[in-house]
N, C-alpha and C positions, 0 to 999 in steps of 0.2 A: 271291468269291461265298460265301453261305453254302451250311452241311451240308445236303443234300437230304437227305431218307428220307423212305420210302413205307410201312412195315410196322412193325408193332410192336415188333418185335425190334427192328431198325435203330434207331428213338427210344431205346430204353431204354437201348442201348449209347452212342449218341450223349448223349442226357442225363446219364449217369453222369460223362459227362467233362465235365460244368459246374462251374462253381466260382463263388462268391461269388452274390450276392441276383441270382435269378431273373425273368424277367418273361415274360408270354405274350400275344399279342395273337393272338385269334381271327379269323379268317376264311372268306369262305366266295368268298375270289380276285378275278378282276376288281379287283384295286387299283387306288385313284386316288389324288388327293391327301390326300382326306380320312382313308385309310389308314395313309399314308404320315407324318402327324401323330401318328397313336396309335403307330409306331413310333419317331418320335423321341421322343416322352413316354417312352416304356419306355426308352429308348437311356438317356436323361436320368437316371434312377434305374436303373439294372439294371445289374449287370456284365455279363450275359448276355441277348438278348433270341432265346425263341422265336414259331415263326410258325407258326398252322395254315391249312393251306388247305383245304377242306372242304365241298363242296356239300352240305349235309346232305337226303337225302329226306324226313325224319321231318317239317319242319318244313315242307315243301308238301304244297297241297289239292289235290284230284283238279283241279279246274280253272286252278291256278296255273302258274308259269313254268319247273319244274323242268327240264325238257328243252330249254328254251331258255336257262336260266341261263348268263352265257358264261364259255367255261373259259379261260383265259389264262394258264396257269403258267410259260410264260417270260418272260411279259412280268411277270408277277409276281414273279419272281425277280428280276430287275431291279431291282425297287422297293424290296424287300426289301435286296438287294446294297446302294445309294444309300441307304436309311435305317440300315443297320448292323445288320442282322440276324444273329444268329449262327447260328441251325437253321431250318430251314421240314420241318415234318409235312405233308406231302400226302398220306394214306389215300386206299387204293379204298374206294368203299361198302362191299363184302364184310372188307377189313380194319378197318374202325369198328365193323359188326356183323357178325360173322363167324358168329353162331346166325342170321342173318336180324331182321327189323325188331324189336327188343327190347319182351318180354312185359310186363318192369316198366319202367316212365316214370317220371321224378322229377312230379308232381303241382304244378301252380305256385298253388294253391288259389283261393280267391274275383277276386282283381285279374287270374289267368290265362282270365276267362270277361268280363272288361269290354275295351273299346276295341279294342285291336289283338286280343285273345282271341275277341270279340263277332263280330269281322267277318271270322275266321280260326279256324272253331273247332280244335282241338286244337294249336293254332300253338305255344304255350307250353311244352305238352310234351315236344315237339320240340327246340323251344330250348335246356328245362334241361335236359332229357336226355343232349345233346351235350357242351354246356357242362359237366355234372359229369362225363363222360367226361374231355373232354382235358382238365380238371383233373387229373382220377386220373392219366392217362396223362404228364402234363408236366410234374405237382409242380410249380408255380411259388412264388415268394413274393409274386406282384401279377401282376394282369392287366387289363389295359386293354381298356375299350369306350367308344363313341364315345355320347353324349348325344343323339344325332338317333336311335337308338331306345334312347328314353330309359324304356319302360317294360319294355321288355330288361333296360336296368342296372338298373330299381329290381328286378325279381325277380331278375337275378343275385347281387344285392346281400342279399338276403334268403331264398338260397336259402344261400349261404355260411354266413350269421347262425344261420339254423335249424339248419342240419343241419353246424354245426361243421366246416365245410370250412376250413382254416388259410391263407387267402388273402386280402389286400386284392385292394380291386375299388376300382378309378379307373375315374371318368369323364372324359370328355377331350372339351372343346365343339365342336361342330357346325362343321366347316368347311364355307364358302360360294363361291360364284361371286362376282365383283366385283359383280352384279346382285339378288344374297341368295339363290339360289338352293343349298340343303344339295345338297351333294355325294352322289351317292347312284349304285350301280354301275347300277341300273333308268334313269336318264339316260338313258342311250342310245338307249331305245326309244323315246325323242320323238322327234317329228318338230318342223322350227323352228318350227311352229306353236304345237303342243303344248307347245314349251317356255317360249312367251311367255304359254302359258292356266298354267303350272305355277307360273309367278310368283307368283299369288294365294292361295298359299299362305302362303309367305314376309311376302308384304304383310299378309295378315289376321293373323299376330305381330307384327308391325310396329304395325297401328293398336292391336291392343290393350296392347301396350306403352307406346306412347303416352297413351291414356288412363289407364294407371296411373300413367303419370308425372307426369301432371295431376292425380293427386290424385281417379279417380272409384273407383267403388263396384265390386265382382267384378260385378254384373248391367252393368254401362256398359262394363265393361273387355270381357266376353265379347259384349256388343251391338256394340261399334266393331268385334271381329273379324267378327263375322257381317257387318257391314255393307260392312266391305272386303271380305270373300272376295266376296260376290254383285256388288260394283261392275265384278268383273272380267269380267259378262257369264258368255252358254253358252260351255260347252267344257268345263266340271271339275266332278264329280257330287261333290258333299260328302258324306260319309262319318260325319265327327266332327267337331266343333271344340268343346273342353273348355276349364275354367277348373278347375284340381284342387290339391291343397295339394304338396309338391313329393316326398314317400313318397307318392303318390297314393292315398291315406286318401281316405274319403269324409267328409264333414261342411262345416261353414263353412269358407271360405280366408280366413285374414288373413292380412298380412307376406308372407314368400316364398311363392311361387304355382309352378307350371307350368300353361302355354298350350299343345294339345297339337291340333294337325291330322291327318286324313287324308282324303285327294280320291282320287276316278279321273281323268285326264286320257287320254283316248284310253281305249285298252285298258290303259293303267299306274298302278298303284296309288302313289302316295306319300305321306310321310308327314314330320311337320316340327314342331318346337317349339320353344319360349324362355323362358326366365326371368323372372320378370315379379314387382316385388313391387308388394303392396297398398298401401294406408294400414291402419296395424293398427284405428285409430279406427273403420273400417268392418265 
């Protein structure tokens, strides 16, 4: 198994005893497969691979899931044990912020208040706030996150860049169900039904992929998704479905693209994208 520790002291002692290139993959527990990926990715480069486990408050709305979020650090340990983990950080809330809910937030600027920002305000905040924490606290030399929240990586990515944090940031692609379903720990909270209305998520990346491989235009590419997401019938309140350049800059998208969904299905929000390139001609 690997090093548990829960307290800051315990990490620092425990990380001092690392050796050779560093790696951290974030979490916030409930591991699944999809986790379990960004762990071998690290295993793969890293002489060392840490783990955090971390239900962060900061990053839930008054109406969101925090309380129901599900805890499972043994079974995460497991996961962690099977992937080759060598530390796992599981903080209490009061040992992450030990002054109470922190005065100053790292700011994720303009792209922190569109899409996932827009329909979660302060969500961002939250995010990098954490995030430049157990950087500080973990020292890594790379740290891996998963591309299914993929506007996560791009401001982790550009939160590093900005503010001279000495860390690569991988992105590591979207693990699926054999059905195309992203693997996501919010899953569970489907019901079988729910999870057959969740597929038109998946499918609306799918058709507009499609279309770009045909050779149509960003308005045709983002029409075939709209038009699959709706063929899939009621059950999923659409949220978003974007057509955006792949730093999700605002302006025209030629050549590489990101497709970027978010549905309520039931009472569970999820969220899905893909890769998608244009014709630059267009």
């Amino acid at each position: 198994m690997p090093v548990v520790v829960h307290t800051r002291a315990e990490l620092a002692g425990a990380r001092a005893a690392l050796t050779g290139t560093v790696a951290v993959v974030m979490t916030m527990g409930a591991l699944h497969e999809g986790h379990e990926t960004l762990l071998r990715a690290a295993r793969d480069r890293a002489d060392q691979v840490i783990v955090t486990v971390f239900v962060n408050p900061l990053q839930f709305g008054p109406n969101e899931d925090f309380d129901r979020y599900p805890r499972t650090l043994d079974v995460d340990l497991e996961v962690c044990r099977r992937a080759g983990a060598d530390l796992v950080f599981a903080p209490s809330v009061a040992d992450m912020y030990p002054g109470g809910e922190p005065a100053v937030r790292v700011d994720p600027g303009p792209l922190g208040t569109d899409l996932e920002g827009l329909s979660r305000p302060g969500f961002f905040h939250g995010v990098l706030t954490v995030v430049l924490k157990l950087l500080q606290l973990t020292r890594p030399d790379l740290a891996f996150f998963g591309e299914k929240d993929y506007q996560q990586l791009t401001l982790v990515r550009r939160m590093c860049r900005d503010l001279d944090v000495p860390v690569e940031v991988v992105g590591v692609p979207t693990v699926r169900e054999p059905d195309g379903l992203a693997l996501s720990s919010r899953n569970r909270y489907l019901s079988a039904v729910e999870r057959t209305v969740a597929l038109g998520l998946s499918r609306a990346l799918r058709a507009g992929a499609e279309a770009a491989e045909a050779g149509r235009d960003a308005g045709a590419v983002l029409a075939a998704a709209h038009a699959s997401f709706g063929a899939g019938g009621p059950g999923a309140r659409l949220d978003y479905l974007v057509l955006t350049d792949p730093d999700l800059e605002p302006g025209p998208v030629r050549g590489p693209a990101r497709l970027l969904v978010a549905a309520w299905v039931g009472d569970t929000r999820l969220i899905d994208n893909a890769p998608i390139r244009l014709d630059p001609a267009h």
